[in-house]
C-alpha positions as CSV (number, residue, x, y, z in Angstrom):
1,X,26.8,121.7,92.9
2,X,26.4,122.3,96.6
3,X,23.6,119.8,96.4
4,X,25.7,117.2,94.7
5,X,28.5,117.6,97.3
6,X,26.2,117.4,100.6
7,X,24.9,113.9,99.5
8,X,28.7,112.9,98.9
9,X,29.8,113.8,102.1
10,X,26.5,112.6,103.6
11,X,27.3,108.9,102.0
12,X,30.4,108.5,102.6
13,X,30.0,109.7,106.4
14,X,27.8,106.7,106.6
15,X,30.4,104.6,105.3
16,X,32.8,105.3,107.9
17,X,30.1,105.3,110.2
18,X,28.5,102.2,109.3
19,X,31.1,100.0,111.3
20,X,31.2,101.2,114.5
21,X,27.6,101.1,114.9
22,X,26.9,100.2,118.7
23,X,26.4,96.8,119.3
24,X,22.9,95.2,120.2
25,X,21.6,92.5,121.3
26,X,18.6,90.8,120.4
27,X,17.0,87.4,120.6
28,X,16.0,85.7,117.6
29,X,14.3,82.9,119.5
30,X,13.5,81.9,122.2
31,X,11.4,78.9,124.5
32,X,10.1,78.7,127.8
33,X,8.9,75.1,129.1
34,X,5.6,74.9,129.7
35,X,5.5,72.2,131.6
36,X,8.4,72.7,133.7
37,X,8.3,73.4,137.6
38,X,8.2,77.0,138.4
39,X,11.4,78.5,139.7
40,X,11.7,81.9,142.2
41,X,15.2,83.1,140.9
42,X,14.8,85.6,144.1
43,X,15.3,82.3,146.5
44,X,17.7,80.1,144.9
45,X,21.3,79.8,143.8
46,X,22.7,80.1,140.6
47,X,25.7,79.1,138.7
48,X,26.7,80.5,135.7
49,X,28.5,78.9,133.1
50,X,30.1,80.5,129.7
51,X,31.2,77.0,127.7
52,X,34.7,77.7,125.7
53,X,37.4,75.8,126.0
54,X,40.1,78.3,127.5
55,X,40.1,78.0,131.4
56,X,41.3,81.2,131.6
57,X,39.2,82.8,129.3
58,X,36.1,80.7,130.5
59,X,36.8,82.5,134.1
60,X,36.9,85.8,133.2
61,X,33.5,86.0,130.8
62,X,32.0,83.8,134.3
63,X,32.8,86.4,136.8
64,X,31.1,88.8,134.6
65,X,28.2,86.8,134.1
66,X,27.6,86.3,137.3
67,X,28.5,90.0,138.5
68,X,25.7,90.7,135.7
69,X,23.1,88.8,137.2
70,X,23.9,89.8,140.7
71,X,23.6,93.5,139.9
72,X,20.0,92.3,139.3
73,X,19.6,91.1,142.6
74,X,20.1,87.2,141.6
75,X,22.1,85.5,143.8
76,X,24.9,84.1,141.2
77,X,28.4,82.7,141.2
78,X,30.6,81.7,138.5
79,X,30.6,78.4,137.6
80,X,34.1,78.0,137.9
81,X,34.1,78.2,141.6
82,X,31.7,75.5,141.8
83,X,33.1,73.1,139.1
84,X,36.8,73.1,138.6
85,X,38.0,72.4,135.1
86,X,38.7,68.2,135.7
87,X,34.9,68.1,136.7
88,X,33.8,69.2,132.9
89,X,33.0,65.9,131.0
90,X,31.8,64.1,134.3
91,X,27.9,64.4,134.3
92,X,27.5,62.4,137.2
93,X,30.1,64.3,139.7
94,X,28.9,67.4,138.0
95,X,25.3,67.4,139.2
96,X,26.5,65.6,143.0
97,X,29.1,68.9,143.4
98,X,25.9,71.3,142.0
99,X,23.5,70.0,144.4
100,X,26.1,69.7,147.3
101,X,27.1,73.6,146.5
102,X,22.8,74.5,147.6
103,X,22.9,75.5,143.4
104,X,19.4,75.6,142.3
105,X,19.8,76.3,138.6
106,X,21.9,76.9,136.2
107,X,22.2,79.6,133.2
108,X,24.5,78.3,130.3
109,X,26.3,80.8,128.0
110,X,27.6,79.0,124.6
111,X,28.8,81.0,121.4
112,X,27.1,79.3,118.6
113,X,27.8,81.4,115.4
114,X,30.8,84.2,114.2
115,X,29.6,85.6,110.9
116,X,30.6,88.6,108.9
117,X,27.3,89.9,106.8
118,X,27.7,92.5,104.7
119,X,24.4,94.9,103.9
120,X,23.6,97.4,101.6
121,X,21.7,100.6,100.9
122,X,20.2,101.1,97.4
123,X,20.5,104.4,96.2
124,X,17.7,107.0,96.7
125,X,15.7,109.0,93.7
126,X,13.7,111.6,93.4
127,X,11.0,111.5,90.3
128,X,9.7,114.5,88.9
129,X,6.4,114.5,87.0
130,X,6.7,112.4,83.7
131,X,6.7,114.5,80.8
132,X,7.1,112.2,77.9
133,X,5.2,114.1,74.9
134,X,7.9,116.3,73.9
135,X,12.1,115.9,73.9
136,X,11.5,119.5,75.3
137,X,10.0,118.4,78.4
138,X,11.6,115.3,78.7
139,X,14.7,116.5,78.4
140,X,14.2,118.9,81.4
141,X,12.2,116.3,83.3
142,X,15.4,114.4,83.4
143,X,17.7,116.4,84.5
144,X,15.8,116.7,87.3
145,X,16.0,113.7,88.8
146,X,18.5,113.5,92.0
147,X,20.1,109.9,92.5
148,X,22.4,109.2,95.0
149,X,24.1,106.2,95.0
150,X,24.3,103.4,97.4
151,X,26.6,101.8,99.9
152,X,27.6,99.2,101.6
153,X,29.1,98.1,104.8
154,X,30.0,95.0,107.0
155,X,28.7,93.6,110.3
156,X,30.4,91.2,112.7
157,X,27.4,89.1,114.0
158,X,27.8,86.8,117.4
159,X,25.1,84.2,117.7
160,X,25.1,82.7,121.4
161,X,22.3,80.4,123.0
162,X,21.4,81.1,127.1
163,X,19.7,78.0,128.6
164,X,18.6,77.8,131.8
165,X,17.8,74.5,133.5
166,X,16.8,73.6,136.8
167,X,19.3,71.6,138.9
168,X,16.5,69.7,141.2
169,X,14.6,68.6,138.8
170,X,16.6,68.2,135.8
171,X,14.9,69.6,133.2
172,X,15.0,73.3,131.0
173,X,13.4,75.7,132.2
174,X,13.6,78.3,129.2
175,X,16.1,78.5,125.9
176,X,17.2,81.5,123.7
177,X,19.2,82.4,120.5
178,X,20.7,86.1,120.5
179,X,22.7,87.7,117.8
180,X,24.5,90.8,118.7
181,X,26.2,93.4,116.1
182,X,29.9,94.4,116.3
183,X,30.5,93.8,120.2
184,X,33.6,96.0,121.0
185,X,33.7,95.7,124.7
186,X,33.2,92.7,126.6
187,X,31.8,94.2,129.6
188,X,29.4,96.2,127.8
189,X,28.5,93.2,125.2
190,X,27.8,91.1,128.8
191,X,25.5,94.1,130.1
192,X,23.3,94.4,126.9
193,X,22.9,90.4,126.4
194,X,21.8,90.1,130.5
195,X,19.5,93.3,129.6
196,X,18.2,91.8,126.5
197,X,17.8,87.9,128.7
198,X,16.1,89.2,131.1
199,X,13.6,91.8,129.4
200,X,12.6,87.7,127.7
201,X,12.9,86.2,130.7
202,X,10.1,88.7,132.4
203,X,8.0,88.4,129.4
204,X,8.0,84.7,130.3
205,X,7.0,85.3,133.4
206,X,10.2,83.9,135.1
207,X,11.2,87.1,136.2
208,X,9.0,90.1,138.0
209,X,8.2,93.2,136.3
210,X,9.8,96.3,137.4
């Protein structure tokens, strides 16, 4: 009995649990141009760029971007200061205001999926040794088998892409698809999705080692 009620309370702790798992980040995918010119981050300008529609919000998830990337010694602004709103769907004056602001590169921010998943545990058992000769011996060999059941639980799963291009010549320098689990708080979702960017970004060699 004492058995039976640990593994009940041990499931369904998970259950509540299972939720309000911290979030993390991690990138799914990622590409780094080979044939692109190099780029020292630790001598240009950057402008970052987070593309939703709300001005207001748009502002906001910048200056944390940027504040991000700055707390790793990249010298970063928010795109918004650089590009007002009326400058959005005009390439052209776009790239002239960029270039005329000494920005270097860019880093583009852009939510691409909102998903619920939901995921499940199978149960576990525990098998004794078969004993199949006899009813006898079945019969306790069965009883002595422990199964707990399984459970379920949902996710809330953001899918954003980060692309980097440079603004002198043009061209990407390095794309990447994240997913991150249940983000609660912005700043901290921000934080873990730079972290995770720029472990890739080292490993691509666009960014030194610590």
């Amino acid at each position: 009995m004492k058995m039976k009620n640990t593994l009940r309370f041990f499931c369904a702790l998970l259950l509540i649990l299972a939720p309000g798992f911290a979030a993390s980040t991690k990138y799914k995918s990622v590409f780094s141009n080979p044939v692109a010119r190099p780029v020292d981050f630790a001598k240009i300008k950057m402008a970052a760029f987070v593309l939703i529609p709300d001005a207001v919000f748009r502002e906001g998830r910048e200056e944390t971007l940027a504040g991000e990337l700055r707390g790793r010694e990249v010298d970063c602004i928010a795109g918004h200061l650089v590009l007002p709103a009326s400058l959005e769907k005009d390439r052209a004056k776009s790239i002239e205001r960029l270039k005329q602001s000494g920005i270097g590169a860019v880093i583009l921010m852009r939510l691409v999926g909102d998903e619920e998943r939901v995921s499940s545990s199978m149960g576990v058992g525990w098998y004794g040794q078969p004993m199949y000769p006899s009813f006898s011996n079945y019969w306790s060999y069965g009883w002595s088998t422990v199964y707990a059941t399984g459970y379920t639980w949902k996710d809330r799963v953001l899918t954003l892409e980060a692309l980097i291009y440079s603004i002198e010549s043009d061209e990407l320098i390095w794309a990447g698809r994240s997913e991150t689990e249940n983000p609660k708080d912005i700043r901290k979702f921000v934080k873990d999705l730079i972290d995770a960017t720029a472990k890739e970004l080292r490993k691509a060699g666009l960014l030194p080692k610590k």
